[in-house]
BANU-628295 format. One record per residue (C-alpha): z, x, y; residue number from 1. Coordinates in steps of 0.5 Angstrom, whole numbers, plus 500, padded with zeros to 3 digits. Example, Ala and Ser with C-alpha at 12.3 -4.5 7.8 and 13.67 -1.06 7.14 Angstrom:
REM residues 2
[[516,525,491],1],
[[514,527,498],2],
This chain:
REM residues 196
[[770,259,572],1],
[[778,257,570],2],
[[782,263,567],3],
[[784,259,561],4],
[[776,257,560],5],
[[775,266,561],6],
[[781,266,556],7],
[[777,262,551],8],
[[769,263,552],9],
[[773,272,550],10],
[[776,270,545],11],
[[770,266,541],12],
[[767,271,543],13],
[[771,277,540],14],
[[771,273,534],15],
[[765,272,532],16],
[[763,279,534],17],
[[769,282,528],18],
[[765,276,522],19],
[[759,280,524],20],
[[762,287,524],21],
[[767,285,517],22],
[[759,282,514],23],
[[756,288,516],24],
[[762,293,514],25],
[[763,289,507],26],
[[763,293,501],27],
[[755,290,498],28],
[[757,285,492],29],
[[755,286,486],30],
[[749,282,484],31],
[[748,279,477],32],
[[745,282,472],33],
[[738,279,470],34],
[[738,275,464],35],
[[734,278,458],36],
[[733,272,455],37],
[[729,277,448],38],
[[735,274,443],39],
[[734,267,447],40],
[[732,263,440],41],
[[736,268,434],42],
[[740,261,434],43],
[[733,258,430],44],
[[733,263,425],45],
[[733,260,418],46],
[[732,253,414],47],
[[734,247,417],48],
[[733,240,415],49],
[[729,235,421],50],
[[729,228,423],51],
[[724,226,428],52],
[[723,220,433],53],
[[715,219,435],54],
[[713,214,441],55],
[[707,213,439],56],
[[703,210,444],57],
[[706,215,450],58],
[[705,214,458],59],
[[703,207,457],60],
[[709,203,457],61],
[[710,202,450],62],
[[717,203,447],63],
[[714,204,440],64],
[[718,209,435],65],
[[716,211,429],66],
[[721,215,425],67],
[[719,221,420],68],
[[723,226,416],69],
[[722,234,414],70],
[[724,241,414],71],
[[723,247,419],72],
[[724,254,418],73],
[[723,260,424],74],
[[722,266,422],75],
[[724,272,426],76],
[[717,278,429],77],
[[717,284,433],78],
[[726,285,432],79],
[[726,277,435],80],
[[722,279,440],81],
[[717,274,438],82],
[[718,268,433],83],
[[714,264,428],84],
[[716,256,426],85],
[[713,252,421],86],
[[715,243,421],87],
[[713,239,416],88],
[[714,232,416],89],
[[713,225,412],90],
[[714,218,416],91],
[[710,211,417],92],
[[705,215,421],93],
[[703,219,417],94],
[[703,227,415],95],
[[706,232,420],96],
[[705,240,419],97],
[[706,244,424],98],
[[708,251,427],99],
[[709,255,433],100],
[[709,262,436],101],
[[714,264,442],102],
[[713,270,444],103],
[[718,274,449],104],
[[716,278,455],105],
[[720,283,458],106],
[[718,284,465],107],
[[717,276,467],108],
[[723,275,462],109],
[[720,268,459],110],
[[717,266,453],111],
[[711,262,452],112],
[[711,257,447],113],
[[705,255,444],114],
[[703,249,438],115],
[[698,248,433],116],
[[697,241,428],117],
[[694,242,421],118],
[[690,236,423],119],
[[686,240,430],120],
[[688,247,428],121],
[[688,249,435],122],
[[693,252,438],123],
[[695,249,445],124],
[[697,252,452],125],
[[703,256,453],126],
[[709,253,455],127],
[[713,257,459],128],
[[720,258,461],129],
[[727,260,459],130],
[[734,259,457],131],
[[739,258,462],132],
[[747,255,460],133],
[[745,254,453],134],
[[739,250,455],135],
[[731,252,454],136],
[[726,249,459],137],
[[720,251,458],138],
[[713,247,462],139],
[[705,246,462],140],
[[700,243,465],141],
[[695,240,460],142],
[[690,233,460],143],
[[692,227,455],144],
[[687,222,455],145],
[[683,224,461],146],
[[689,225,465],147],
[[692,230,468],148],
[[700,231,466],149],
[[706,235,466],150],
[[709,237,460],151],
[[716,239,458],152],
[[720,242,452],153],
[[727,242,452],154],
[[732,245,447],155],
[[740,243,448],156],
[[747,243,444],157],
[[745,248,440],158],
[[751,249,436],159],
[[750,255,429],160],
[[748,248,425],161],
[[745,244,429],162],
[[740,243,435],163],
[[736,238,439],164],
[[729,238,442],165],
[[725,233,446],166],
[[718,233,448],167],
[[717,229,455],168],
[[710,227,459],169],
[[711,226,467],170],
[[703,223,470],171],
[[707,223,477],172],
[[708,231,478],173],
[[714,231,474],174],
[[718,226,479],175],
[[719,222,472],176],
[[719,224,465],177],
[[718,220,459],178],
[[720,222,453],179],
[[716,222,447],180],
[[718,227,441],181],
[[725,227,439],182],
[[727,231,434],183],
[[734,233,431],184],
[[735,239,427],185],
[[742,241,422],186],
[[742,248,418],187],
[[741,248,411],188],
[[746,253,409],189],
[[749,259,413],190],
[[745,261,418],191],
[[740,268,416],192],
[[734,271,420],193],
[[729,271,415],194],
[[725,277,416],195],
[[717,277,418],196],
C-alpha cells in the first residue's frame, strides 16, 4: 500500500474514531419536557355563538351541505381536568342538540372525546388524541352504514375569540379524509370559566 493512501485510510480512521469518542463524551441534552395537555381546551371555556355546515349524505359522493345556526357553551369539571359541552342548532335539516364529555388522563396524557345527540341519546366511542402546536387531533374507529371507517376530529386557529372544528370520515384507512361537519365558533362576550 502507497504511503499517502497509509496516510489517508489513518486519518480517516483517527477521524472517525474523535466523532465517536466526542458523541460518547458529550454532555446528555436535555430532553424536552412532555406536553401535559390538562388545561389543553381552557380556550373553550364560555359562550359562543356557532355556525355549522352539514354534508348530508357523507362517503357517497354527494357535495350536499346544509347550513345550521346556534350557540355552544363549555363548562369546566374536575379544576379543567374534564369539561362538559352543549350545541344547540336550528337549520333546514332540522333540530340539533348536543353535548360533549372530554376527559384528560394524566399518565397517557390524552383526552378522550365522547358525543351524544339528543335524538339517539347514546354517548359514542372515545375519540382520543391531544394537541400539538395549537392544533387538537383526536381519532376513532367506528362502523357508518355497515362500513367500517376512521373518524377524526380536529380543532385549529384557535384564537381567545374564535376557533374552527372539523369532522372527517376516511373509509380507505385514513389515506384520504372527506370532511362532513364543519362548524365555526366566535366568543360571545369576554371569555370566562364558568364553573361546574
Amino acid at each position: 500500500m502507497r504511503r499517502s493512501m497509509r496516510a489517508a485510510l489513518f486519518l480517516t480512521m483517527l477521524l472517525g474514531t474523535a466523532d465517536v469518542f466526542a458523541d460518547a463524551h458529550a454532555p446528555a441534552k436535555p430532553e424536552a419536557a412532555a406536553h401535559d395537555g390538562r388545561h389543553d381546551f381552557d380556550f373553550e371555556f364560555g359562550d359562543w355563538t356557532m355556525r355549522l355546515s352539514r354534508r348530508m349524505k357523507p362517503l357517497t359522493g354527494s357535495n350536499t351541505w346544509v347550513q345550521y345556526q346556534g350557540s355552544s357553551i363549555v363548562r369546566k369539571v374536575w379544576n379543567g381536568a374534564a369539561n362538559l359541552g352543549e350545541i344547540e342548532l336550528d337549520g333546514p335539516g332540522g333540530h340539533i342538540e348536543g353535548l360533549t364529555l372530554r376527559v384528560y388522563n394524566p399518565e397517557a396524557k390524552q383526552w378522550s372525546v365522547h358525543f351524544a345527540n339528543s335524538a339517539s341519546g347514546v354517548l359514542g366511542e372515545a375519540m382520543v388524541g391531544g394537541f400539538r402546536d395549537g392544533r387538537g387531533e383526536f381519532y376513532d374507529r367506528e362502523t357508518y352504514d355497515g362500513r367500517a371507517i376512521f373518524v377524526r376530529f380536529v380543532f385549529s386557529d384557535i384564537t381567545p375569540a374564535s376557533f374552527k372544528f372539523e369532522q372527517a370520515f376516511s373509509d380507505d384507512g385514513g389515506k384520504t379524509w372527506e370532511a362532513n361537519w364543519v362548524s365555526t365558533f366566535t366568543r360571545v362576550g369576554p371569555k370566562s370559566s364558568p364553573a361546574t
